[in-house]
Structure formats: C-alpha cells, structure tokens
N, C-alpha and C positions, 0 to 999 in steps of 0.2 A: 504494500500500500504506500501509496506517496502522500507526503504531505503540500503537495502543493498547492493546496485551497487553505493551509493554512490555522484549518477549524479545529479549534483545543475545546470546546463546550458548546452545547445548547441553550441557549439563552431564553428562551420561551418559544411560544407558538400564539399567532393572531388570526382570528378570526372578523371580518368584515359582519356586521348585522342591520337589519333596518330599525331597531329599536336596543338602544343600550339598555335604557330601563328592563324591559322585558329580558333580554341578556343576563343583566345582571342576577335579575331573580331566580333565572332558570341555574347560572351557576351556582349560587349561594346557598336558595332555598333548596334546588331538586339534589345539587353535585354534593353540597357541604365545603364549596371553597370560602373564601373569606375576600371580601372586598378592601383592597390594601390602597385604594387611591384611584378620584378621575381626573382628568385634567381634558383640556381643546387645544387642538394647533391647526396653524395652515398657514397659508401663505407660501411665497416662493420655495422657501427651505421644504417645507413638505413635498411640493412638484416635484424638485429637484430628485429628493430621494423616493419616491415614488413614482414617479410619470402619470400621477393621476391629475388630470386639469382640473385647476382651480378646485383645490383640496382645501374643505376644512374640514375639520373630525374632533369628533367627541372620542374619548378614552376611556376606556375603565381598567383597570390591572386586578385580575381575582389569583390566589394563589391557595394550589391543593393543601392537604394537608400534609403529604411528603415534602413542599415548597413548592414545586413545580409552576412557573409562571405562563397565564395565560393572558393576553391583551385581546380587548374586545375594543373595537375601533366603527363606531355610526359616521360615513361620509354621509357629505351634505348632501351631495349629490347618489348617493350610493343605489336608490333605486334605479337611477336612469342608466345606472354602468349593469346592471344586471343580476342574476341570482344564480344560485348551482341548483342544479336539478335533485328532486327529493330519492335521486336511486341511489343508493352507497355504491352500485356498480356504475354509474357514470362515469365518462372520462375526464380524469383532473377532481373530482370527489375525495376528498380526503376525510379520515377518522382522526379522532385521540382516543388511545384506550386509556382504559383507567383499573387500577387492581383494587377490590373490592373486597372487603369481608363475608359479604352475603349476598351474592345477586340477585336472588327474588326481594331480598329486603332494598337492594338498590333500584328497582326497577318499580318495585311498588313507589316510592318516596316519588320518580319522576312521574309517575303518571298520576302520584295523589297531588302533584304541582301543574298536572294538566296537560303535560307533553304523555308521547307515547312509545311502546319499545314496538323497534321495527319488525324483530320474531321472536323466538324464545330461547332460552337458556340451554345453549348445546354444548356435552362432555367432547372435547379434543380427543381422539383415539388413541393415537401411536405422537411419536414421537419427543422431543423433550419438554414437552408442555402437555403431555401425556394426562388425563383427567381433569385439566381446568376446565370450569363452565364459561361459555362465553355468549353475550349477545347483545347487540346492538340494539341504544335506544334513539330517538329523533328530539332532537329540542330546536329552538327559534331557527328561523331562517335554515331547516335543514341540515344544520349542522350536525354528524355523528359522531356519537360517543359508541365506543365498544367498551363493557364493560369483561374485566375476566376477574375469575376469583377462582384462587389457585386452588389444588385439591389439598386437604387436609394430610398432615407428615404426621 
C-alpha cells in the first residue's frame, strides 16, 4: 500500500439534509448521538472548497457514543441541487453502520421516533463476522444507517 494520499485518520462523515432540525432529532433522539455544536457558513470560502454555487449552510456536528463525528450540513439551496434515491442499492448511495447492543431494541427506538427499518435483522453466515445480526434502517432525506450487533462471546 502506498501512502500517497497521505491519509493518517478519518475525521468524520457529512451528510447533506433538507431539514437540520428534523436531522438533528433523528440522530439524537432515534441514534442516541449527542448534539456537540451548530454553526452557518458560506460565502466565497465555502464555493471555493466545495464547488457548490452560492453556498450557505447551516451545520450541526452530533457525535456517537464511541466519538465518532458526524456533520449534518442544510444548503440553502440544497433542494434545487437534488436528492439520493430511497434504494441502499443505488449508485453512489452510501451507508454508516453503526455497532449496537441490541438491534431489535435499536430498531424499535427508530421507528418509535417515526423513521423506519428498511428489512429485518439478518444472522451473517460464514465468514469473520460470522453470527452478527444486521439490518438496515431509513431516516431523513434517505439517508442509511446499517445497524450490526455483534454475536455474543
């Protein structure tokens, strides 16, 4: 492997929404993250490092319980640039998984917050994730979460 990219960490993952508010809740209340800060930018500086025209954006930064930072970003303009399509199999569709202690108890919590899971809780067969349950839930704007929860040692 080469390091020519450079990349020593992950620094988070951003998702784009049409309503932060509504964002916010679904992390907080459905995931159990914790809302650490929002803030708004835009202007040139934003274009620049985005290529989005005439970018301004509301912010919110929610953080798991491991740490793990997530930025949830409302453009002004964000409906008119478009939406991802509601399949987890579309192309350019991305997930975050998330390790759970109890997936039916995590999947209830999201759908008692009003979002819903996309199927149900499937055992991994073979290989070195061999008995974890996994399954995809749906929250705001499409966005998927997979949840897994390891098998008991």
């Amino acid at each position: 492997m080469t390091d020519a990219a450079n990349v020593i960490a992950v620094d988070h993952t951003g998702f784009a929404v049409s309503s932060l508010d509504e964002a916010v809740r679904f992390w907080t209340a459905a995931l159990g993250f914790t809302l650490e800060r929002r803030s708004e930018m835009g202007g040139d500086f934003l274009h620049k490092v985005t290529g989005v025209d005439d970018p301004n954006v509301k912010t919110a930064i929610v953080k798991a319980p491991g740490g793990f930072v997530v930025e949830l970003l409302q453009y002004s303009r964000g409906s008119q640039n478009g939406a991802v399509p509601n399949s987890a199999g579309a192309i350019g569709a991305a997930h975050l998984a998330l390790t759970v202690k109890d997936i039916h108890a995590a999947i209830a919590r999201v759908e008692a917050a009003g979002w819903k899971s996309k199927g149900s809780p499937q055992s991994i067969s073979g290989g070195p994730r061999k008995n974890t349950l996994v399954a995809y839930v749906s929250g705001p704007d499409h966005i998927t979460i997979e949840f897994m929860q390891p098998p008991v040692q």
